[in-house]
LOLO-754925 format. One record per residue (C-alpha): x, y, z; residue number from 1. Coordinates in Angstrom, 2 decimals, always signed. Example, Ala and Ser with C-alpha at 12.3 -4.5 7.8 and 13.67 -1.06 7.14 Angstrom:
<nodes>
u; v; w; pos
+12.30; -4.50; +7.80; 1
+13.67; -1.06; +7.14; 2
</nodes>
This chain:
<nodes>
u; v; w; pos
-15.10; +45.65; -53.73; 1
-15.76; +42.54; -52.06; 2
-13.62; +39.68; -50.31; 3
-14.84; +35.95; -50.61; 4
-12.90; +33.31; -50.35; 5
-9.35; +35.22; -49.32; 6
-10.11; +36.48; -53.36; 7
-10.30; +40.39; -53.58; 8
-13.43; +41.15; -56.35; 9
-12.73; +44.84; -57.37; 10
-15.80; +45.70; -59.65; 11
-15.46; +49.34; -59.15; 12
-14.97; +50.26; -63.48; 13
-12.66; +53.18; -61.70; 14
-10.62; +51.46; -59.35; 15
-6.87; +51.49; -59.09; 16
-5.03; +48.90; -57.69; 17
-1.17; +49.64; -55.87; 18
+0.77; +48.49; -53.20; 19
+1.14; +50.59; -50.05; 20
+3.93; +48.91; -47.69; 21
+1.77; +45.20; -47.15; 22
-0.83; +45.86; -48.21; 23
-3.05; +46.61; -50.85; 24
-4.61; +49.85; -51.91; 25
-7.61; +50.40; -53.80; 26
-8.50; +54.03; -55.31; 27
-11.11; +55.79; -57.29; 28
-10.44; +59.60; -58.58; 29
-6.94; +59.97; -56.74; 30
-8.92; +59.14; -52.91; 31
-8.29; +56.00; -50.93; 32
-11.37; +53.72; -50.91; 33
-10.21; +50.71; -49.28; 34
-7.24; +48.76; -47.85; 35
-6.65; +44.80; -47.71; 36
-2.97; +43.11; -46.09; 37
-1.49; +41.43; -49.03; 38
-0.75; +38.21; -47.36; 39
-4.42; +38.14; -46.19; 40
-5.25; +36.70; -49.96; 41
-4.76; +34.09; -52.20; 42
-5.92; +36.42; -55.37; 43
-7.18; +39.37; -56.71; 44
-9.40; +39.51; -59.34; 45
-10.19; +43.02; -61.68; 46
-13.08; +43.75; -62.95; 47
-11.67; +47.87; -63.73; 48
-10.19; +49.56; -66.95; 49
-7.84; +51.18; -64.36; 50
-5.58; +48.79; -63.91; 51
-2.76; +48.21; -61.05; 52
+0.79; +49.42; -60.20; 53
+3.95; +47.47; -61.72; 54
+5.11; +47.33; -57.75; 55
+1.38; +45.58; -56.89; 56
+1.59; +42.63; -59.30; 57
+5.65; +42.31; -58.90; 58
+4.49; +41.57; -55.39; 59
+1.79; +39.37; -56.13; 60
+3.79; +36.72; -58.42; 61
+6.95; +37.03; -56.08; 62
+4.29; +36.15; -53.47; 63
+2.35; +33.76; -55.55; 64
-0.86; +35.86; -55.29; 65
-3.16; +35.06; -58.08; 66
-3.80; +38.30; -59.75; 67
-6.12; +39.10; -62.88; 68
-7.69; +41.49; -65.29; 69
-11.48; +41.29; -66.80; 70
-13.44; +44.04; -68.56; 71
-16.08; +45.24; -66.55; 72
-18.07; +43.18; -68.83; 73
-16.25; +40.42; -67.87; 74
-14.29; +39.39; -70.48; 75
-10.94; +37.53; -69.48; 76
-8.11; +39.99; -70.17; 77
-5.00; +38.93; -68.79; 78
-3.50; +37.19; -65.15; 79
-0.15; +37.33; -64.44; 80
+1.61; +34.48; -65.73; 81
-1.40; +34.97; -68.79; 82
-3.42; +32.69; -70.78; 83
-2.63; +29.77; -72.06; 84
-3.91; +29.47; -74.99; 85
-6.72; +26.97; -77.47; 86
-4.12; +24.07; -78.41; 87
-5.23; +21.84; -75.20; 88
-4.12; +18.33; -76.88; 89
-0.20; +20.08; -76.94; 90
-0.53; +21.72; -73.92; 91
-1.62; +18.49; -71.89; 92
+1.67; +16.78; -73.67; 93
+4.01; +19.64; -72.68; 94
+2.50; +19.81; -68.73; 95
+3.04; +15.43; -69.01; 96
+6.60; +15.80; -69.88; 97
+7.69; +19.04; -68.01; 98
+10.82; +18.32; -65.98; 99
+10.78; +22.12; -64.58; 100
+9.87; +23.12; -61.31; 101
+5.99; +24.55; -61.28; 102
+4.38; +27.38; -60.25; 103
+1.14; +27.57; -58.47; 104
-1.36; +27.80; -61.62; 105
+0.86; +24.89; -63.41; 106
+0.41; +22.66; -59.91; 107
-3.51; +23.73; -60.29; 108
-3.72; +22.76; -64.37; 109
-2.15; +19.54; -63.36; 110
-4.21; +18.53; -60.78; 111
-7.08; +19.62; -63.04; 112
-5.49; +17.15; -65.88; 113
-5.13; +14.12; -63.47; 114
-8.76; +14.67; -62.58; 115
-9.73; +14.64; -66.19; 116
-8.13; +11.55; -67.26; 117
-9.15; +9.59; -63.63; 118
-12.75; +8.41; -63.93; 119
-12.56; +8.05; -60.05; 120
-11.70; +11.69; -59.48; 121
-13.70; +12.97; -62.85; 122
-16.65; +11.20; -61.75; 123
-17.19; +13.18; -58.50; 124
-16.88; +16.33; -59.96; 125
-19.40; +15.56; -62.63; 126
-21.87; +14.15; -60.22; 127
-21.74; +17.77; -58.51; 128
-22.08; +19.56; -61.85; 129
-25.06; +17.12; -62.78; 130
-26.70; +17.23; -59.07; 131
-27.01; +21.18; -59.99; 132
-28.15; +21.26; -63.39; 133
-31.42; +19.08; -62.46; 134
-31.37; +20.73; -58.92; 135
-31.70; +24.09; -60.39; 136
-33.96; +23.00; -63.60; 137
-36.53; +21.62; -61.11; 138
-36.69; +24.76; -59.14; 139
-37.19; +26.44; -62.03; 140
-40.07; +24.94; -62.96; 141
-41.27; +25.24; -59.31; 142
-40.77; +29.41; -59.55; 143
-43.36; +28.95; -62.71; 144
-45.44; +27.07; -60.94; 145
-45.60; +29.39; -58.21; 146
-45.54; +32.61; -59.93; 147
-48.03; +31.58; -62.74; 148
-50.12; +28.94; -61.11; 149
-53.22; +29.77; -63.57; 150
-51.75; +30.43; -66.60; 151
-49.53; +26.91; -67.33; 152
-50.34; +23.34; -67.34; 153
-49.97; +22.50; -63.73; 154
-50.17; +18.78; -63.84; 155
-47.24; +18.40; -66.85; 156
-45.49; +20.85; -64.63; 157
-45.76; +19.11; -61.68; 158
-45.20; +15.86; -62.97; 159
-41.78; +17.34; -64.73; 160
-40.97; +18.80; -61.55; 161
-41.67; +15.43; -59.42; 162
-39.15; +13.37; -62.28; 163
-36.60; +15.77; -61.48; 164
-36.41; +15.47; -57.97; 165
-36.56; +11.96; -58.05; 166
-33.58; +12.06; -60.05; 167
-31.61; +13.63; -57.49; 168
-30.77; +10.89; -55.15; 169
-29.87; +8.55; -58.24; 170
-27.60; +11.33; -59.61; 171
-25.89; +11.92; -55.84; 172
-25.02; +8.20; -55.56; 173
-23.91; +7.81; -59.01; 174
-20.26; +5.86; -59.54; 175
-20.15; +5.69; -63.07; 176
-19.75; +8.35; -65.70; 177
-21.98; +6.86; -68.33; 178
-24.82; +6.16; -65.92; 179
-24.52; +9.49; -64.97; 180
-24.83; +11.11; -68.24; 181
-27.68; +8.80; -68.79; 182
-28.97; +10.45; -65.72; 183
-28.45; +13.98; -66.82; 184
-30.03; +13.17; -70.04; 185
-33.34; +11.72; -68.40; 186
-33.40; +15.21; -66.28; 187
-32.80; +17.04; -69.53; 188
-35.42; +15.62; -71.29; 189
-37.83; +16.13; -68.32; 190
-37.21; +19.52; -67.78; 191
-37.29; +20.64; -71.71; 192
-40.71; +18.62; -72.20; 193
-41.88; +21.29; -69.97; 194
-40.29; +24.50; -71.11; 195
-43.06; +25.53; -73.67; 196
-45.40; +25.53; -71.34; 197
-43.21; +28.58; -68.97; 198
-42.98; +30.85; -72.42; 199
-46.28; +33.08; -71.24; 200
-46.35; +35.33; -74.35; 201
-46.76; +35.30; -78.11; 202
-46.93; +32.01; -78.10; 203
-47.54; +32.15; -81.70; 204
-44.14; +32.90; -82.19; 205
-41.89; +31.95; -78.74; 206
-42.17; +28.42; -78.48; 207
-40.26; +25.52; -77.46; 208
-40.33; +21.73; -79.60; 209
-36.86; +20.48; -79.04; 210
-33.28; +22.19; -78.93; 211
-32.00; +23.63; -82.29; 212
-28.55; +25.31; -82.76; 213
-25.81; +25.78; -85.38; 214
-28.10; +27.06; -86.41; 215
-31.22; +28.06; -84.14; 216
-34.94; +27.63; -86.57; 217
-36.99; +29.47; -84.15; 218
-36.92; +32.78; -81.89; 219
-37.05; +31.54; -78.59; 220
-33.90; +29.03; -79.34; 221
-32.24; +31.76; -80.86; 222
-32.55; +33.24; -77.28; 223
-30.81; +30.09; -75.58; 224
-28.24; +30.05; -78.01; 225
-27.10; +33.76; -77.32; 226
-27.81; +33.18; -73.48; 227
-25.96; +30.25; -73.81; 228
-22.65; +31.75; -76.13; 229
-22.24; +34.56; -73.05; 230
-22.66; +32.39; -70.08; 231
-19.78; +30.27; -71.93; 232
-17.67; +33.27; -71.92; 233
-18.57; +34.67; -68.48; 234
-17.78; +31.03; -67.26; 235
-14.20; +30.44; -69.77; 236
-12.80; +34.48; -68.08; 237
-14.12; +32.76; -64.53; 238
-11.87; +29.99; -64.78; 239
-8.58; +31.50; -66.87; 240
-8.71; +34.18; -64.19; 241
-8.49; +32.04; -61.23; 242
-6.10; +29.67; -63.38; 243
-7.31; +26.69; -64.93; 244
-7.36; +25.34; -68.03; 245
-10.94; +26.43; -69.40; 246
-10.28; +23.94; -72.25; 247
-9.88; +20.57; -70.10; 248
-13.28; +19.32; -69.15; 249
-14.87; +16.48; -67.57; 250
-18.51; +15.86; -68.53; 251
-17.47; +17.57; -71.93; 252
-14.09; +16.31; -73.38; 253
-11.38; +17.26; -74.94; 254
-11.75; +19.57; -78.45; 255
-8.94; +21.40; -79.62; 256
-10.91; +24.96; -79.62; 257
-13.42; +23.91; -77.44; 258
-13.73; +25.56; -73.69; 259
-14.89; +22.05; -72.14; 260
-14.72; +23.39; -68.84; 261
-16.65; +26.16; -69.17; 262
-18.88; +23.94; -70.94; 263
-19.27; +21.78; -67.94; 264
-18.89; +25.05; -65.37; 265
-21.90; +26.75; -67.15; 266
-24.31; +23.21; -66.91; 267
-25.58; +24.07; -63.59; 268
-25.80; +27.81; -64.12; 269
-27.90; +27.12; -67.58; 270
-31.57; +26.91; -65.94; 271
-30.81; +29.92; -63.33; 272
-28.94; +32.40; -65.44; 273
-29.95; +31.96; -69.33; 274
-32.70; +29.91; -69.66; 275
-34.48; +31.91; -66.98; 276
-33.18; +36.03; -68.61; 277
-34.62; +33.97; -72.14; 278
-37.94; +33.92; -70.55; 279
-37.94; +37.26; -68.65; 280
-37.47; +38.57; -72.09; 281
-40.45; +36.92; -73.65; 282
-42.45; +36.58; -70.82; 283
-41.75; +40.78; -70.10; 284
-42.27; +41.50; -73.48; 285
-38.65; +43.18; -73.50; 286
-38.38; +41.17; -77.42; 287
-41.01; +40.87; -79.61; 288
-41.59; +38.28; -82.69; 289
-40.86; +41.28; -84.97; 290
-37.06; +41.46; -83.46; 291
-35.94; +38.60; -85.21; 292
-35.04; +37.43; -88.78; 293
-34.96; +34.49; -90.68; 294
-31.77; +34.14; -93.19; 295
-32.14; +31.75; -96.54; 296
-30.29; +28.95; -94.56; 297
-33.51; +29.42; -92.21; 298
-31.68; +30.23; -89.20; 299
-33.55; +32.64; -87.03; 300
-31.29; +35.64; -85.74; 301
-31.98; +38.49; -83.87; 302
-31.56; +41.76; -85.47; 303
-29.23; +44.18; -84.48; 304
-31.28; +46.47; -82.43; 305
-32.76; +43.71; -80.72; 306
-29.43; +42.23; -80.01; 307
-28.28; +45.37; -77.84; 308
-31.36; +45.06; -75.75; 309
-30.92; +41.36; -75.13; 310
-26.97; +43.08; -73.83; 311
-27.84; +45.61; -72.33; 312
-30.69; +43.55; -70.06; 313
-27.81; +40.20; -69.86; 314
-25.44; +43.27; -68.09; 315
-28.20; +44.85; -66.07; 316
-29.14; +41.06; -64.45; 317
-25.27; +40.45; -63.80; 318
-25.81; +43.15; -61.51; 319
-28.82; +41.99; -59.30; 320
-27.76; +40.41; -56.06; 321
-28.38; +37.22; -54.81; 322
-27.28; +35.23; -51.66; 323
-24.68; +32.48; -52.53; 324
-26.24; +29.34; -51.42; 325
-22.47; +27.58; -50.58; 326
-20.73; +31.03; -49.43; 327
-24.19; +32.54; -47.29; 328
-22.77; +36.01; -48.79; 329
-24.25; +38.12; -50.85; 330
-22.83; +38.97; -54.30; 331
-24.02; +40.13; -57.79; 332
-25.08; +36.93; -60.52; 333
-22.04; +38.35; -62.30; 334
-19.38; +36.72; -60.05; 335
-21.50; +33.28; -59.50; 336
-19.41; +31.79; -62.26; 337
-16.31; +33.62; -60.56; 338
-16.81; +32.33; -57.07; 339
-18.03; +28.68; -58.33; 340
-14.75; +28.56; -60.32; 341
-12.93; +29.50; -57.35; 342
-14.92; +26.55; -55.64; 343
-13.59; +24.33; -58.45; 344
-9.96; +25.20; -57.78; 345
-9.89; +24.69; -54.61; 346
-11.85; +20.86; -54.89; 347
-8.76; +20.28; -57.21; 348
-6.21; +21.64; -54.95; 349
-7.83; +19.51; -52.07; 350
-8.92; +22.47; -49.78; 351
-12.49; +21.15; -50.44; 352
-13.28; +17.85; -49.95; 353
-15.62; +18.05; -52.64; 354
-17.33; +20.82; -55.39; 355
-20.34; +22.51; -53.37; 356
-22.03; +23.43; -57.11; 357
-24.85; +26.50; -57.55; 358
-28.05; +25.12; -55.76; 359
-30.24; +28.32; -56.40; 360
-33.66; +28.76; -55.30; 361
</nodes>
């Protein structure tokens, strides 16, 4: 159990939540394991099968305590108040002509609309979002560098590397959307010019030429697009749970169906969380070219023995700790999309003046 930003994270699979006078009582196998004053915290967020008391979450929405269930996986499972549901285009028309009095998460989703449909609060956001994805592609290049100086092309690295960061200062004074996804699409294209050259193993068969999905032709973008589909849902239960609208986006718009947000959320996190476990994989051996298949339609799939591993390794990295760059706390990479959503809401709410996104290193 951990508390970051007045947020309770109970990640305990065993823990049960109750309320005890004030305050909030957490227990494993019938025995008291920890305590917190209810009006110490903003939210509580699940990550156990075990549930809480009827008494706890009465309290929390009388008390307007953000409260909410994941799997230990985390999948989103419920909050109080619940989800909203995939029709964004008739949900931003209902929240426009509401004449009701709002609760806390319906205050958050509207702030989070305004800021969607104003370019001069949209484009702030998006500059943060941007400012991490090359941030965190460049330093990924730089851990390559460092960790396999004599096995890669060190001057294409280097010179990928050196585009990136001159990116950065462009991308931080950036006023205009389009510019800006000009911007990210330069940094894109620098940093996946380079990406062949960090696959270390059977290179015969894991290779990078360009980005292919719906369907993926080769192994290793078969890899991103899995990576990719889980980060999406790590980062859509991140921001249902701490309530907003995971289908209102700004660099990615509106889609009935379509999680924008967790679209845009999961744009920093892509070089640090999936594009980096897609080359542990390869680079570890973990898959080998003989783990995949090709269908008639030529997509390349992994099989379904091969597809537990790449689980069962995505769970075991949610696991390993890192220090938050932002918070200066250390937490697993499980709850990065949890805590940066958390950020998110409160840049909307105007606790924070601005985003702080992922700046990993």
């Amino acid at each position: 159990m951990r508390k970051l930003l007045n947020t309770l994270f109970v990640t305990s699979e065993n823990a049960y939540l109750s309320l005890d006078g004030e305050n909030v009582v957490a227990s494993r196998d019938g025995q008291e394991a920890a305590r917190y004053p209810l009006h110490m915290l903003s939210g509580i967020l699940s990550f156990s099968y075990a549930g809480a008391s009827p008494a706890l979450m009465g309290a929390c929405a009388k008390r307007g305590v953000s409260l909410a269930f994941c799997t230990p996986g985390g999948r989103f499972l419920a909050r109080v108040g619940g989800e909203g549901g995939g029709n964004v285009l008739l949900r931003r028309s209902q929240y426009r002509a509401a004449g009701y009095e709002p609760d806390a998460v319906v205050l958050l989703r509207r702030a989070q609309y305004r800021a969607a449909d104003d370019p001069g609060s949209c484009c702030p956001i998006e500059r943060s979002m941007v400012f991490g994805k090359v941030y965190n592609a460049r330093w990924s290049i730089e851990r390559t560098r460092r960790d396999h100086a004599l096995r890669v092309d060190e001057a294409a690295l280097s010179a990928a590397s050196d585009t990136l960061q001159s990116l950065l200062p462009s991308v931080a004074a950036e006023i205009e959307l389009e510019r800006l996804r000009g911007l990210e699409g330069k940094g894109a294209a620098a940093y996946f010019g380079v990406l062949d050259e960090m696959i270390l193993n059977a290179k015969d068969c894991f290779f990078f030429r360009e980005r292919s999905r719906r369907p993926p032709l080769d192994p290793f973008n078969a890899l991103l697009s899995f990576a990719y589909s889980l980060l999406a849902l790590d980062c859509a239960a991140a921001l249902e749970s701490v309530g907003l609208d995971a289908y209102v986006g700004f660099l990615h718009r509106d889609r009935p169906g379509r999680t924008s947000l967790a679209l845009d959320l999961m744009e920093e996190l892509r070089p640090c969380m999936a594009d980096r476990f897609a080359l542990t994989l390869v680079n570890n051996r973990v898959l080998r070219p003989e783990d995949f298949e090709t269908s008639e339609s030529g997509a390349v799939l992994l099989r379904d023995e091969a597809r537990r591993v790449f689980l069962k390794h995505w769970q075991e990295k949610k696991q390993d700790t890192l220090t938050h760059p932002y918070l200066k706390e250390k937490l697993p990479w499980g709850l990065v999309p949890y805590v940066q959503a958390l950020l998110l809401a409160r840049c909307l709410r105007g606790d924070l003046d601005a985003y702080p996104p992922f700046l990993w290193k």
